[in-house]
C-alpha positions as CSV (number, residue, x, y, z in Angstrom):
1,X,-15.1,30.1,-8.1
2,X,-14.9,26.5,-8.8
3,X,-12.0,27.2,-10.9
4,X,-10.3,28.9,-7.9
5,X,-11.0,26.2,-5.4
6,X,-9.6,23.5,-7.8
7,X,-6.5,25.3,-8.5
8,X,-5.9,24.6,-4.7
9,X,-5.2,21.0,-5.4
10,X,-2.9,22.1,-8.5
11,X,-1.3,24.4,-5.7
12,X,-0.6,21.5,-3.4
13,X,0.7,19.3,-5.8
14,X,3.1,21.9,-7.0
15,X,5.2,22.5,-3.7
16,X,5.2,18.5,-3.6
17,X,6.6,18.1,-6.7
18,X,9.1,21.0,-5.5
19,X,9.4,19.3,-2.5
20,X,10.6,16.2,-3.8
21,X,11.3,16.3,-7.6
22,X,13.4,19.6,-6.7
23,X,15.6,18.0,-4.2
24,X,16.7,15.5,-6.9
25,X,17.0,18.0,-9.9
26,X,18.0,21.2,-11.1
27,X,14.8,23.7,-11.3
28,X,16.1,23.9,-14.8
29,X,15.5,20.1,-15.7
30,X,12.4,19.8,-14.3
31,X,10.3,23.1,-14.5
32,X,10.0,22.4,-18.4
33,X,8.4,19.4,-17.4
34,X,4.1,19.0,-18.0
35,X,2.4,19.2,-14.8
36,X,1.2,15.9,-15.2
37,X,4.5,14.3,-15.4
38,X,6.0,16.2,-12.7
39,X,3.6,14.5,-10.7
40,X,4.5,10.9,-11.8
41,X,7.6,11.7,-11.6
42,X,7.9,13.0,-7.9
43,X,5.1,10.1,-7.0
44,X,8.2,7.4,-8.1
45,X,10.8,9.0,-6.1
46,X,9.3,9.2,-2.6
47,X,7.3,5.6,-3.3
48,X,11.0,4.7,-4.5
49,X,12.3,6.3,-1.3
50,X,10.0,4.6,1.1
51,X,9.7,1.3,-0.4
52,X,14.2,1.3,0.0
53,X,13.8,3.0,3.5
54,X,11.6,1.1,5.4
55,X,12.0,-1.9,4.6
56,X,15.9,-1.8,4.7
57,X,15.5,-0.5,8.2
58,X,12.8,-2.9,9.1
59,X,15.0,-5.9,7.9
60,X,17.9,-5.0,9.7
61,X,16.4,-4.0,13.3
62,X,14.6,-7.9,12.8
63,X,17.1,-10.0,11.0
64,X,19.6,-8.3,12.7
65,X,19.6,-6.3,15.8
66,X,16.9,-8.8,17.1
67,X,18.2,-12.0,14.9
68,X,17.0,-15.3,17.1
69,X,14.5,-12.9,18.5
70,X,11.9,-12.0,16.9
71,X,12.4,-14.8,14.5
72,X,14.1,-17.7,14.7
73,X,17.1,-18.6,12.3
74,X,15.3,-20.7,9.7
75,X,12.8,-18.6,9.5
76,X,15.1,-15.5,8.0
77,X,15.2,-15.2,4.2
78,X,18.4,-15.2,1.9
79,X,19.6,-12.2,0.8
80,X,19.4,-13.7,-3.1
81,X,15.1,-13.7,-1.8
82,X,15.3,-10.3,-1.2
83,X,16.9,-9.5,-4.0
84,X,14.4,-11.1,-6.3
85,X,11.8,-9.1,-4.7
86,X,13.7,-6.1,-5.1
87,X,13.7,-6.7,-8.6
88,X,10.3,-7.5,-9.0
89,X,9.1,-4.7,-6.8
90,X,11.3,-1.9,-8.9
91,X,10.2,-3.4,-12.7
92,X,6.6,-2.7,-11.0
93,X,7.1,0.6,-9.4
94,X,6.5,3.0,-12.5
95,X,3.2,1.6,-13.1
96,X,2.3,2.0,-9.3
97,X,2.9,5.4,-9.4
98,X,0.8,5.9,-12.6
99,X,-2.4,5.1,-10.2
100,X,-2.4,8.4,-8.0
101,X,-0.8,10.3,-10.8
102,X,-4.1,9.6,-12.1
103,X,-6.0,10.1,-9.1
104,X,-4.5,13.6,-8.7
105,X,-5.4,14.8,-12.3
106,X,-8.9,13.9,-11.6
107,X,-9.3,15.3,-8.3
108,X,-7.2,18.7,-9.7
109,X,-10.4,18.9,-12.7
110,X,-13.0,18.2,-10.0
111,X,-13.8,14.9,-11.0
112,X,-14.4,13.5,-7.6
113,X,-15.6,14.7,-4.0
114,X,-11.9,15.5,-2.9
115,X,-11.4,18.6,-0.5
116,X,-8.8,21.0,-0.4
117,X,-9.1,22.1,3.2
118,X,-10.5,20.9,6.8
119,X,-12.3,23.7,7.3
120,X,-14.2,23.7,4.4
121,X,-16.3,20.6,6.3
122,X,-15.2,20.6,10.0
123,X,-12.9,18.6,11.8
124,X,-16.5,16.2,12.9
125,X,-17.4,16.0,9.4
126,X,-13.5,14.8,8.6
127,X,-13.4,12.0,11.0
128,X,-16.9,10.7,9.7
129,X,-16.2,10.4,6.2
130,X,-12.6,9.9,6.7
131,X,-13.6,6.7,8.9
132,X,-16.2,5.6,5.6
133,X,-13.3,6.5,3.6
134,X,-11.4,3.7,5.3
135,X,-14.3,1.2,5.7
136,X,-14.7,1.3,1.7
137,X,-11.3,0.8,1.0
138,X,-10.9,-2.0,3.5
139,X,-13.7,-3.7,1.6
140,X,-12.8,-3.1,-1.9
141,X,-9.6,-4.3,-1.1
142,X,-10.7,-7.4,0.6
143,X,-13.0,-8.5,-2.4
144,X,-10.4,-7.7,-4.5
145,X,-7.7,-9.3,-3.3
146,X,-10.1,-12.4,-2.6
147,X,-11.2,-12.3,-6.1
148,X,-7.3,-12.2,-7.2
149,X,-7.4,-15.5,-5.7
150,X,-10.9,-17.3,-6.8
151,X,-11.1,-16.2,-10.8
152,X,-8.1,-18.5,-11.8
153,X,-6.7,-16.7,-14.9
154,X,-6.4,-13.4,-12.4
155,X,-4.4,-15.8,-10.2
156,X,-2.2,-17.5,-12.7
157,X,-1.3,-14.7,-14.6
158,X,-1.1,-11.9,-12.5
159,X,-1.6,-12.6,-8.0
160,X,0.8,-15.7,-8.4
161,X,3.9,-13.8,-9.2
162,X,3.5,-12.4,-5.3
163,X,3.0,-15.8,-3.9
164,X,6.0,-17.5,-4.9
165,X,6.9,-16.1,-1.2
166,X,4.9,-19.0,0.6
167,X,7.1,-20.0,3.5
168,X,8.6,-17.5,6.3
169,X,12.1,-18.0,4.7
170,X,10.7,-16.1,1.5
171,X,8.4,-13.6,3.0
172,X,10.5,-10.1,4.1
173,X,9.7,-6.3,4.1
174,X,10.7,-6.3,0.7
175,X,8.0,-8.7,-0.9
176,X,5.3,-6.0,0.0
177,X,6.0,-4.5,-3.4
178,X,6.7,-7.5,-4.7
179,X,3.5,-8.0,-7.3
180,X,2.5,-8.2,-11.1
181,X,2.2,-4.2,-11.6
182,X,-1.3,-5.1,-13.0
183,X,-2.1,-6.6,-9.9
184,X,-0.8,-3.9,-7.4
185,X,-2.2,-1.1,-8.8
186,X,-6.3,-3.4,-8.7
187,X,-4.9,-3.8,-5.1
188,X,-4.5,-0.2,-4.4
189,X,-7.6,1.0,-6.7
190,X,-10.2,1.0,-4.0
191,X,-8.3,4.2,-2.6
192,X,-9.5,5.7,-5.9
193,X,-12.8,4.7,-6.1
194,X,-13.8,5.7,-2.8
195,X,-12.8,9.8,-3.7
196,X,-15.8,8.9,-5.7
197,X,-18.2,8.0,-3.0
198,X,-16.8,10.0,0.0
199,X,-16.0,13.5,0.4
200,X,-12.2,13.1,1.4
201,X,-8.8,15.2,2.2
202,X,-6.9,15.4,-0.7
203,X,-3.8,15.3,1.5
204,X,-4.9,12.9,3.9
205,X,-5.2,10.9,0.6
206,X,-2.4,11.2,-0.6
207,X,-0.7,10.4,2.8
208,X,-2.4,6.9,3.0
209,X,-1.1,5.7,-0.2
210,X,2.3,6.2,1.1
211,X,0.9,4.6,4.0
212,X,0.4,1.7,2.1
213,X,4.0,1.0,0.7
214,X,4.8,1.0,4.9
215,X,1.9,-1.2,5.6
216,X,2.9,-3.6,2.8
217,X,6.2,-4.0,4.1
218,X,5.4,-4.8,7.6
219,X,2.8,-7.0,7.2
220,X,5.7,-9.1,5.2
221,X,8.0,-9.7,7.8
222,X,6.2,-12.5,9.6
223,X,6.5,-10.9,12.9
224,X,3.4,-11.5,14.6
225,X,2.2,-8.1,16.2
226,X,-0.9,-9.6,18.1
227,X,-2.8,-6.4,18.1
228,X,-6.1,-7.1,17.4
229,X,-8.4,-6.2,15.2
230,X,-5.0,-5.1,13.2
231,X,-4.6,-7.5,10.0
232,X,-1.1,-7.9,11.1
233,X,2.2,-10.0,9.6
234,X,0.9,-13.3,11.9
235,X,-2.5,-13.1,9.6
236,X,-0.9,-12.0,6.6
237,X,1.8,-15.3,6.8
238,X,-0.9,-17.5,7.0
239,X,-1.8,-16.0,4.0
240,X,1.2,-17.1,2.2
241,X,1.0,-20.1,3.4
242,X,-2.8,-21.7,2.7
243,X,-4.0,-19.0,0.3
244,X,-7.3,-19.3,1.2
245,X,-7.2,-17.2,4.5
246,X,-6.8,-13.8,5.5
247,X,-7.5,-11.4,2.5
248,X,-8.1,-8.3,4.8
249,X,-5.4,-5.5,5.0
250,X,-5.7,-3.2,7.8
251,X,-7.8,-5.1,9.6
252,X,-9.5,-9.0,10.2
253,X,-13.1,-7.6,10.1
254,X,-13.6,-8.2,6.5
255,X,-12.3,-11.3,6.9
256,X,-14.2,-12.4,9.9
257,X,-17.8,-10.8,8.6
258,X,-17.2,-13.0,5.1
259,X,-15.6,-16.3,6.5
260,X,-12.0,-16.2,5.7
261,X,-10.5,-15.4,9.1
262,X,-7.6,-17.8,10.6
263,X,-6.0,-17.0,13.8
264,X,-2.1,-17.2,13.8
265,X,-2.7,-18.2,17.7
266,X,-5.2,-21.3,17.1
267,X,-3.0,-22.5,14.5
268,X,0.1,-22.2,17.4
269,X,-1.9,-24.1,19.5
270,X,-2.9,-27.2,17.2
271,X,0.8,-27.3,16.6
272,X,1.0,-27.9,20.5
């Protein structure tokens, strides 16, 4: 029985890897491929996908369809900025996608407390865990994105590399993916950790990692949503900017329960 309900997750992954890996290549490239690398595989197109997608569209509704709007002038990056991050982003982007590569393998040999279907708990039962799911990896991300920063040789060898974007004229969409591949995937590895702690939906899951490539990219385009509690670009440029502030990633709570919180609106209004 186990066997059977586990071979629901290798089920899943296989019309993704259809899905996406099959839109790209002929059924008789890819089929020959291990199960394992399929998954890798399709995992680096569609994070390839998004990362080009939204951020391309994000840049050009703000630096151009609102241009002097959203932003003002000096605050827009070069085009030879965004094209460093590009770079940097796509040397990192295989190893990225080796992280839930991984996570899938271990969730399709029952390693963690993955489920395969809602029903198997109940929708209540989905919402509570998927909210503890959340909580978790707010906080794992927090300390480790905090600790990225305090334990020097982490900072000078790996976290630095993404803040060479310190000013709004270097920050865009496209510096979201813009780490050390080292450091993105200890950024992202609290997602894993917590299929260890809370029962979760594998798909729900694995749409929250892809989440995270949007996520990444907004919060880089230094457009202050002013939504609270949401961790938005205003936060995250402060960020940039002092490096001691705002280490939270959906959300200020983290920041605010351990100290680190700065408000993009006070420091508007000290520059008044």
């Amino acid at each position: 029985m186990k066997d059977e309900y586990l071979h629901l997750f290798v089920k899943e992954t296989t019309v993704y890897n259809q899905l996406v890996v099959g839109s790209f290549l002929p059924e008789s490239l890819w089929t020959p491929i291990p199960h394992l690398l399929q998954g890798w595989l399709r995992n680096y197109i569609a994070a390839t996908f998004v990362y080009f997608v939204s951020s391309f569209l994000w840049c050009f509704y703000v630096y151009h369809f609102k241009r002097n709007v959203l932003l003002p002038e000096d605050a827009i990056p070069s085009r030879k900025s965004m094209l460093l991050q590009i770079y940097v982003a796509m040397k990192a982007m295989p190893w990225y996608c080796a992280l839930p590569t991984i996570s899938e393998y271990m969730v399709e040999n029952g390693w963690t407390r993955c489920f395969a279907r809602i029903s198997d708990v109940g929708w209540l039962s989905y919402f509570v865990n998927l909210c503890f799911y959340l909580i978790l990896v707010e906080f794992g991300i927090y300390w480790m994105h905090r600790e990225l920063h305090d334990i020097k040789p982490l900072y000078k060898y790996l976290h630095a590399t993404h803040h060479i974007y310190n000013k709004q004229n270097t920050l865009s969409p496209f510096a979201g993916l813009a780490f050390h591949p080292i450091d993105g995937i200890l950024q992202a590895v609290p997602h894993v950790i917590a299929l260890f702690l809370v029962p979760t939906h594998f798909t729900t899951h694995i749409g929250l990692l892809f989440i995270e490539a949007i996520w990444t990219a907004n919060i880089h385009d230094c457009v202050d949503g002013k939504i609270w509690p949401v961790m938005g670009a205003g936060y995250h440029t402060i960020h940039h900017t002092t490096y001691r502030h705002n280490y939270g990633h959906y959300t200020v709570w983290m920041d605010w329960m351990f100290g680190t919180l700065r408000d993009p609106a006070e420091d508007e209004t000290k520059k008044m």
